[in-house]
Every structure is written in C-alpha cells, then in structure tokens.
C-alpha positions in Angstrom: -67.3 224.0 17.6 -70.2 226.2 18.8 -72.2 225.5 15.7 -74.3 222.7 17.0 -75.8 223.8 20.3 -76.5 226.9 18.4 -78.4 225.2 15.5 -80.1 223.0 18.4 -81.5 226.3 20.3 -82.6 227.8 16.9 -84.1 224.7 16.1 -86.0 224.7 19.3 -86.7 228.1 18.4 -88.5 227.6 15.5 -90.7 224.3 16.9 -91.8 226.4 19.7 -93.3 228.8 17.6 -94.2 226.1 14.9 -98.2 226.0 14.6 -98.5 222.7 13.8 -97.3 221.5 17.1 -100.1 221.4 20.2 -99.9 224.7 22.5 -99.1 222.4 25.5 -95.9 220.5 23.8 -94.6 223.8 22.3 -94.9 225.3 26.0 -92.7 222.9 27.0 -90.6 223.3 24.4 -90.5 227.0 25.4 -90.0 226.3 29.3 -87.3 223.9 28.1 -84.9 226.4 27.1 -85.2 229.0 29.6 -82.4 229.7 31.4 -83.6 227.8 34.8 -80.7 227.3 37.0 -81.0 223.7 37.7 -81.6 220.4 35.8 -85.4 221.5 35.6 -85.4 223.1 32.2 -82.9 219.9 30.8 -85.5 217.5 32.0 -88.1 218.7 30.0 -86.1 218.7 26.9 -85.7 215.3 27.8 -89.0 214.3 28.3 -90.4 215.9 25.2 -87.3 215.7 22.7 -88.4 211.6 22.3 -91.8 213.0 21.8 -91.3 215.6 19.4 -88.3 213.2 17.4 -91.4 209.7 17.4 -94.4 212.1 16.4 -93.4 215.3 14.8 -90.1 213.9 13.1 -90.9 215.8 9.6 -91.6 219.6 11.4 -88.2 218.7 13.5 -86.1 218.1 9.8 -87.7 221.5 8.9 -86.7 223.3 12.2 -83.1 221.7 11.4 -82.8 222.6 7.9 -84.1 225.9 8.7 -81.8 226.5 12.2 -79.1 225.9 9.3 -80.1 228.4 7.1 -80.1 231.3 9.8 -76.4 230.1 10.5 -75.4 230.4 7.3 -77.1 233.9 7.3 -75.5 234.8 10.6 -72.0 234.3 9.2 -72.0 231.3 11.2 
C-alpha cells in the first residue's frame, strides 16, 4: 500500500535533480517536499505538479519509470 507515495517522492527526487528542468522549477520541486509543517510545501506541489505534467510530461515518465526501478531494487 506504501508503494505509491514512495514511487511519487522518488519520482520527485529524481526531477529535482533532473538537468533538463529550469533551476527555479526544480527549486520548487525541492521546497515542495520538504517536511514543512503546514500546507505550504503541498501548495507548491500543487502549483507546479500541472506545470511540470503540461511541459515536461516526457522527463516526468522517465522520473516514473525510474522511481520504479529503485523500488524494485529496494525490495520494494
């Protein structure tokens, strides 16, 4: 049952460090999942989760495929 919000944070993971992406909308990315008490850090997400799924669609299948892969390795 854990599976998926674990393949979503590695996912978000690997786009924050993705080089294809614009510093700014990966350091939101980054800001997005720190742990922030609050709905600050789930706003962002928010905000640039359309963004990155409308313009970056192809580096967010990769992230995906790849979050799987690392759960797999994990044991997962």
């Amino acid at each position: 049952m854990l599976r998926a919000p674990r393949r979503v944070i590695e996912a978000v993971k690997i786009l924050a460090r993705d080089g294809r992406i614009p510093k700014p909308l990966r350091g939101l990315v980054a800001f997005g999942v720190l742990p922030i008490p609050g709905p600050v850090d789930e706003v962002v997400l928010l905000i640039v989760g359309p963004i990155l799924w409308a313009f970056y669609r192809d580096r967010f299948r990769e992230a995906w495929s790849q979050a799987a892969d690392v759960g797999r390795a994990d044991g997962s």
